[in-house]
C-alpha positions in Angstrom: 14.4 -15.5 -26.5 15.8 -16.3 -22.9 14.6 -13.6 -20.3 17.3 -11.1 -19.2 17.9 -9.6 -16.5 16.6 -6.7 -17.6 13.3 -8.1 -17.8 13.3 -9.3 -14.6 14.3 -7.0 -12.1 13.0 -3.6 -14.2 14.8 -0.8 -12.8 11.8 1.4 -11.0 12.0 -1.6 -8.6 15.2 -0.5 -7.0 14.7 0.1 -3.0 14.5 4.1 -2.4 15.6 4.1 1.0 18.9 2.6 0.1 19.2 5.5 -2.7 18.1 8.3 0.0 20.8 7.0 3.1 23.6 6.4 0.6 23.0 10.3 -0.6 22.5 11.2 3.1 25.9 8.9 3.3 27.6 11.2 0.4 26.5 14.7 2.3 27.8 13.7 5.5 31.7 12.4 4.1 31.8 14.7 1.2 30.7 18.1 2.8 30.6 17.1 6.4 27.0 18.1 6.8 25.0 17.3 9.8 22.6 15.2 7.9 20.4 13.5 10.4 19.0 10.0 8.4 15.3 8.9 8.8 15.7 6.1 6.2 16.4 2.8 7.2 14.8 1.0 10.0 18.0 0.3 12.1 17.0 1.1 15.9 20.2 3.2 17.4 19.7 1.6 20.8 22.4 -0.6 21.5 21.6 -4.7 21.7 20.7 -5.7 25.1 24.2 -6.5 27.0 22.7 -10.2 28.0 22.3 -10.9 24.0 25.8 -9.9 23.1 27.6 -11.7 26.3 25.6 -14.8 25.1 27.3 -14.2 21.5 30.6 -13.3 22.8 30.5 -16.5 25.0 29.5 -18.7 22.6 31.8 -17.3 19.9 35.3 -18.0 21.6 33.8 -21.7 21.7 35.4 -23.3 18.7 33.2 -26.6 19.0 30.0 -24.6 18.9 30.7 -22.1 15.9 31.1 -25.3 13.8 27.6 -26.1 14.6 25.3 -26.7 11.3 21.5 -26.7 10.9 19.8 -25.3 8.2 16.7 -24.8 9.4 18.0 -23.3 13.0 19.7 -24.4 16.0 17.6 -26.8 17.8 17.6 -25.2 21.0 16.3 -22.2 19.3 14.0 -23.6 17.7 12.4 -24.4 21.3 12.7 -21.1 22.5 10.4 -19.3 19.7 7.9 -22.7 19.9 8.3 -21.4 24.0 8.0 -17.9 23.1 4.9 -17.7 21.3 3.1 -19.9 23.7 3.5 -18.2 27.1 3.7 -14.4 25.1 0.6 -14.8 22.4 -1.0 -18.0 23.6 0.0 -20.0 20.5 0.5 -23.7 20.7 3.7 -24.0 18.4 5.5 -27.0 18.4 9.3 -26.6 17.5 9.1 -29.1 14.5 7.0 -26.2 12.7 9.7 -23.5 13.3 12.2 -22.4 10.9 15.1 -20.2 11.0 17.1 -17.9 8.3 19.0 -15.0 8.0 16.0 -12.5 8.3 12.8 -12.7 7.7 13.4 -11.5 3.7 14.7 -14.5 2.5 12.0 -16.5 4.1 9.6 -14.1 2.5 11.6 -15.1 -0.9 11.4 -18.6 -0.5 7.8 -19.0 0.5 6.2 -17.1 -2.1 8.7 -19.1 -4.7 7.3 -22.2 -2.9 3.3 -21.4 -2.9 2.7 -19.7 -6.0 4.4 -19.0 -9.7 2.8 -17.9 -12.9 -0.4 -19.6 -12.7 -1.1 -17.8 -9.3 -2.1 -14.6 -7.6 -0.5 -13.2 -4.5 -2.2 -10.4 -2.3 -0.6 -8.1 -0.5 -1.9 -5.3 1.1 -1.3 -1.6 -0.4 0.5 0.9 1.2 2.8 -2.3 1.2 6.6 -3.1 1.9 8.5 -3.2 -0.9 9.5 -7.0 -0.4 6.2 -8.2 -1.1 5.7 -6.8 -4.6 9.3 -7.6 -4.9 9.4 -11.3 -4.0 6.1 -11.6 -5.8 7.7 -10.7 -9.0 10.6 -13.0 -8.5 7.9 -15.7 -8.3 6.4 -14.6 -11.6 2.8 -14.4 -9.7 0.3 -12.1 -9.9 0.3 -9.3 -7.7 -3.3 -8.3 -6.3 -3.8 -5.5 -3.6 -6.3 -4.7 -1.4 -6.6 -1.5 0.0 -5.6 -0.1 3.7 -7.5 3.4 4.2 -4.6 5.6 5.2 -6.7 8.0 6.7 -8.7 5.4 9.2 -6.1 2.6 9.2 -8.9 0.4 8.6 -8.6 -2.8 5.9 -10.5 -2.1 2.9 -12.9 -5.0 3.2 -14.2 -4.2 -0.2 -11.2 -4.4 -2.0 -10.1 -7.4 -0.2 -13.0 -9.4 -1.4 -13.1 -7.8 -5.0 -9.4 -9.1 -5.1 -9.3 -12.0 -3.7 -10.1 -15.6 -6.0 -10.5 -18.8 -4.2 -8.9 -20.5 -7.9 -5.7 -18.3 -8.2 -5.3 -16.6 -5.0 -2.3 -19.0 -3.3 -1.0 -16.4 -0.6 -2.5 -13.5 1.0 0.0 -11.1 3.4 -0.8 -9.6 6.2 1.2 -6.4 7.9 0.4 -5.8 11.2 1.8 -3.2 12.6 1.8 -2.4 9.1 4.6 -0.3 7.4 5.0 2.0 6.0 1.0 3.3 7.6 1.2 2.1 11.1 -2.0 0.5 11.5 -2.6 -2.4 13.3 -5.2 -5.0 11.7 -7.7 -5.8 14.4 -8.8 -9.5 15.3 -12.3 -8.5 14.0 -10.4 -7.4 10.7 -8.2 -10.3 10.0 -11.7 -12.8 11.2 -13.2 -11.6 8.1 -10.0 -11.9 6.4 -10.0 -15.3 7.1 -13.7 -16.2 6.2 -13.4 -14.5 2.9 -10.5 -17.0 2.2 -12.1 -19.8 3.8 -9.1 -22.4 3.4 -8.4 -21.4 0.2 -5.0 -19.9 0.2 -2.4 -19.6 2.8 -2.1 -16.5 5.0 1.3 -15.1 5.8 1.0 -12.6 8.9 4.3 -10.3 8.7 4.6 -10.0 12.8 8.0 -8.2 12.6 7.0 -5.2 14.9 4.3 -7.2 16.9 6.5 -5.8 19.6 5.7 -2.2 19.3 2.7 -1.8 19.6 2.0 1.9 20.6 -2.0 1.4 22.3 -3.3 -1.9 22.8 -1.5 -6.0 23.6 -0.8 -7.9 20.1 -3.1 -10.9 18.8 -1.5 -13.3 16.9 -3.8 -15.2 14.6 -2.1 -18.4 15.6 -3.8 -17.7 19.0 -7.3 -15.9 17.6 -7.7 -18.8 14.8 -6.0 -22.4 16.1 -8.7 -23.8 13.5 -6.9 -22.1 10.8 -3.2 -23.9 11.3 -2.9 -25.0 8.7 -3.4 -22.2 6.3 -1.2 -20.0 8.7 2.4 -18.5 8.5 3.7 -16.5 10.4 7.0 -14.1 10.1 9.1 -12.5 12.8 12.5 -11.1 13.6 14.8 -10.0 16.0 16.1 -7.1 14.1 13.6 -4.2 15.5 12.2 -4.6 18.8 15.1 -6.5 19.8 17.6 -4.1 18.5 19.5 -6.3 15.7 19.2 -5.7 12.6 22.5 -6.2 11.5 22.4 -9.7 13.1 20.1 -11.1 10.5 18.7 -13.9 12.6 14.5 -14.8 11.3 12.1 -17.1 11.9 8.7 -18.4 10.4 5.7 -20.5 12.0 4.5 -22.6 9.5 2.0 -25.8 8.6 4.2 -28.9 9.0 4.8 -29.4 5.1 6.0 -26.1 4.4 8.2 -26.1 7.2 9.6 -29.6 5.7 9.7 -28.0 2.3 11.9 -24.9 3.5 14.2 -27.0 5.4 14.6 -28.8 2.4 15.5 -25.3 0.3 17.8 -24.6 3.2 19.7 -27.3 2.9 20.8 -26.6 -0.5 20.5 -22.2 -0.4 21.3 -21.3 3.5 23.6 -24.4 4.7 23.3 -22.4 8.0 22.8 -19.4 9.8 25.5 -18.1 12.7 25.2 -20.5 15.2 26.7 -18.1 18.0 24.0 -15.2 16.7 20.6 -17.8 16.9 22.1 -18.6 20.3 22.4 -15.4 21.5 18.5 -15.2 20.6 17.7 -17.0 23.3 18.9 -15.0 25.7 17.0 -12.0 23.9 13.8 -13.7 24.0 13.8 -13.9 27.7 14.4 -10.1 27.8 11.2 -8.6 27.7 12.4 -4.8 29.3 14.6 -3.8 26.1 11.6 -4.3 23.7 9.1 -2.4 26.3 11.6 0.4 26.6 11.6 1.0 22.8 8.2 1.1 22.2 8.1 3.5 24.9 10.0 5.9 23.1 8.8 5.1 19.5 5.5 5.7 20.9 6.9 9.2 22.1 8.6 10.2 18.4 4.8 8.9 16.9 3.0 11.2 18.5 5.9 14.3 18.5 5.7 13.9 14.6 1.8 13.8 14.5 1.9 17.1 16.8 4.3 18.9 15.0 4.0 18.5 11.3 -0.1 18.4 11.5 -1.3 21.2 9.5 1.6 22.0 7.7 0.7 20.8 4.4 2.8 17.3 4.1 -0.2 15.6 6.7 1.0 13.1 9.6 -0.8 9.4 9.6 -0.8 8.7 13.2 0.6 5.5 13.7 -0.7 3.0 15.8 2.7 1.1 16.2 5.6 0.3 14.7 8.7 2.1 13.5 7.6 4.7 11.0 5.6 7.5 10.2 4.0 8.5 7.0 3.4 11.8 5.8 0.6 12.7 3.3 1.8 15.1 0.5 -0.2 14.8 -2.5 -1.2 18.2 -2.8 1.9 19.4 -1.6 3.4 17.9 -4.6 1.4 19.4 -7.3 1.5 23.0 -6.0 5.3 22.7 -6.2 5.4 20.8 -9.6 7.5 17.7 -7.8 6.4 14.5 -9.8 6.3 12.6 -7.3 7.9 11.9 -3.5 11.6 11.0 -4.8 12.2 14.6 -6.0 10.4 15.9 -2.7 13.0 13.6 -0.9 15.7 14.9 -2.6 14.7 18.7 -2.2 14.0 17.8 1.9 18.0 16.1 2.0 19.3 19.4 0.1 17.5 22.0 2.0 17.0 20.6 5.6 19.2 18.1 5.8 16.8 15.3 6.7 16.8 12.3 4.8 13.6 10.4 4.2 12.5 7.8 2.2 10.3 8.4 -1.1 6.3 6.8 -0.8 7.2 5.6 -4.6 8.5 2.1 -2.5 5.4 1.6 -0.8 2.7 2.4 -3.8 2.1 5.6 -2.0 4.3 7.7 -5.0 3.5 10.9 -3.5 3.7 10.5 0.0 6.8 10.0 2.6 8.4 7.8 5.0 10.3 8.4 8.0 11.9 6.1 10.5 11.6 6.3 14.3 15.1 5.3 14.4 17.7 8.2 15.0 18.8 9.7 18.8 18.0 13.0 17.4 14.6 12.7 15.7 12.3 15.4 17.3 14.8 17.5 15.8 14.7 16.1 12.6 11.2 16.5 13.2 12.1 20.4 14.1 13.7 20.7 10.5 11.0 19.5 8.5 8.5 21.2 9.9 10.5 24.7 9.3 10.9 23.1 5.9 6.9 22.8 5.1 6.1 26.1 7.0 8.9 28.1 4.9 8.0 26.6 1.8 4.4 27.5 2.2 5.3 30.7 3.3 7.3 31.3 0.0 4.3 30.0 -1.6 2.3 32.6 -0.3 4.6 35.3 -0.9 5.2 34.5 -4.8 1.6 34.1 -5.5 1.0 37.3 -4.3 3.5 38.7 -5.6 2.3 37.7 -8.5 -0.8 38.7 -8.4 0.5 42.3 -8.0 2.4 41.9 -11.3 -0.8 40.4 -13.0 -2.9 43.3 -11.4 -0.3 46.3 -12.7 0.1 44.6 -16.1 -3.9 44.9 -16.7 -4.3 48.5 -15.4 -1.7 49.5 -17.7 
């Protein structure tokens, strides 16, 4: 019997945070509520004015927006080869650099290229949802290995007792990971690396290598030349550069992936905006507008760790990137909630704040919450009277109850 649909995207796959901002989405047109969205990763500081005069400018050129190359305009090509080399001390060479619409569907297509049935894919758990997604689309096995939440460390245990140098053909790394924050450390992903030992590529997810809240970023294209060839790497412009909507990726890959992606490109992508890769350019040489976010991403980090510690749904302190992660496991079960969606859904109705559900991320009782809103400390504000209430109204009905229970057996 042929496979349906059905079977193969099961429904407890769909993406959370697109449910909880479209709901948020319903409040704000259908009631007018001051909803204030923590859901998507969208940055709301605007594109850097030298990135969108080099779009506009190119975009009134109607010789250049017929421009065609599916694997990325050439003369961005040479700026990320550039890029990487005086930022993150990687020798790149432009002929190993590849350019889509996001990172996502590069994501799709390499794990479609490296693995399939036969194979295992490891990804690292909390993960982003794409992994276990574009795993499944593959028809590989998914294997996890474990990030401890509480230290932000890599489960080294779990990674080995996952990990098979026969099935194992990709292994993803998140670093700064989402949704936890952590950031692998070079002595972390060395031991990665010598527990794979050539056996299976690596695919480092660098897509918020530029907020990094304590300490400078290592690529492993720098830390682990040696290693080139088992090495991908994954990046964007969509968060530290502030463009998301822009959907302009790239990957640094072996020279026959590269040459097998081009080659799915040709046929799947055709091309990518030639006016948008172009205006990349000029956003690579800008190095204030990703500083300046981090800066203040940094500030909402440690506001939210401040003000929601102790009140039952525990912060993760993030170490960079653009979320936070709350820890409500207990809070769940004392409230009967099943898991974080219907937690979610009680936050949006009674605070107004939407976040997205840990059931994305293999966290199913625990939340997420982007950096990404003007107004976020006081979205922070209305959570934290959310947890503290609630508690309080905890209190008060147990004891009330008690009371009852008390009166009931003296009479």
């Amino acid at each position: 019997m042929p496979r349906t649909i059905r079977d193969f995207m099961p429904s407890d796959l769909e993406f959370q945070m697109f449910v909880l901002d479209e709901l948020a989405d319903e409040l704000i047109e259908n009631e007018g509520a001051d909803v204030l969205k923590l859901t998507i990763g969208v940055t709301e500081m605007p594109m850097p004015s030298v990135v969108l005069d080099s779009m506009v400018e190119r975009l009134h050129n109607p010789n250049f927006v017929r421009r065609v190359y599916p694997e990325g305009l050439p003369e961005l090509r040479e700026a990320i080869a550039a890029f990487y080399s005086r930022k993150h001390g990687a020798e790149v060479s432009a002929d190993r650099v590849i350019v889509n619409t996001g990172s996502s569907p590069i994501f799709r297509n390499i794990f479609q290229l490296v693995s399939g049935p036969e194979y295992e894919i490891m990804i690292p758990r909390p993960y982003y949802a794409l992994y276990l997604y574009c795993s499944k689309l593959a028809g590989a096995t998914v294997k996890f290995y474990d990030i401890d939440v509480e230290t932000k460390r890599v489960d080294m245990d779990s990674f080995r007792a996952s990990f098979s140098p026969e099935r194992t053909s990709l292994v993803v790394i998140n670093s700064p990971g989402n949704p936890v924050g952590n950031v692998v450390t070079p002595s972390e992903m060395r031991e990665m690396y010598d527990v794979i030992d050539g056996n299976a590529y690596v695919l480092n997810d660098e897509i918020y290598n530029n907020t990094m809240f304590y300490e400078e970023f290592h690529s492993p294209l720098a830390l682990f030349p040696e290693h080139a060839d088992m090495t991908i790497v994954t990046n964007s412009f969509s968060k530290g550069y502030r463009m998301y909507t822009k959907r302009i990726g790239f990957a640094l890959l072996p020279q026959e992936l590269q040459t097998n992606l081009r080659v799915i490109q040709q046929h799947t992508l055709l091309c990518t905006d030639p006016a948008y890769q172009y205006g990349m350019i000029a956003a690579l040489e800008d190095e204030e507008s990703p500083e300046e976010l981090n800066r203040v991403y940094r500030s909402r980090a440690e506001y939210t760790t401040e003000r929601l510690s102790g009140t039952g749904c525990e912060p993760v302190a993030a170490e960079g990137g653009f979320y936070a992660m709350l820890r409500c496991e207990d809070w769940n079960k004392a409230r009967g909630f099943a898991s974080s969606k219907e937690l979610a859904r009680d936050i949006l109705a009674t605070s107004h704040v939407a976040v997205v559900p840990g059931t994305d991320f293999g966290v199913p009782h625990d939340l997420r919450l982007a950096f990404c809103n003007e107004r976020y400390n006081e979205a922070i504000d209305r959570l934290h009277e959310y947890f503290t209430a609630s508690t309080a109204d905890q209190r008060s009905s147990s004891g009330t109850a008690t009371v009852e229970a008390v009166a009931s057996a003296g009479a």
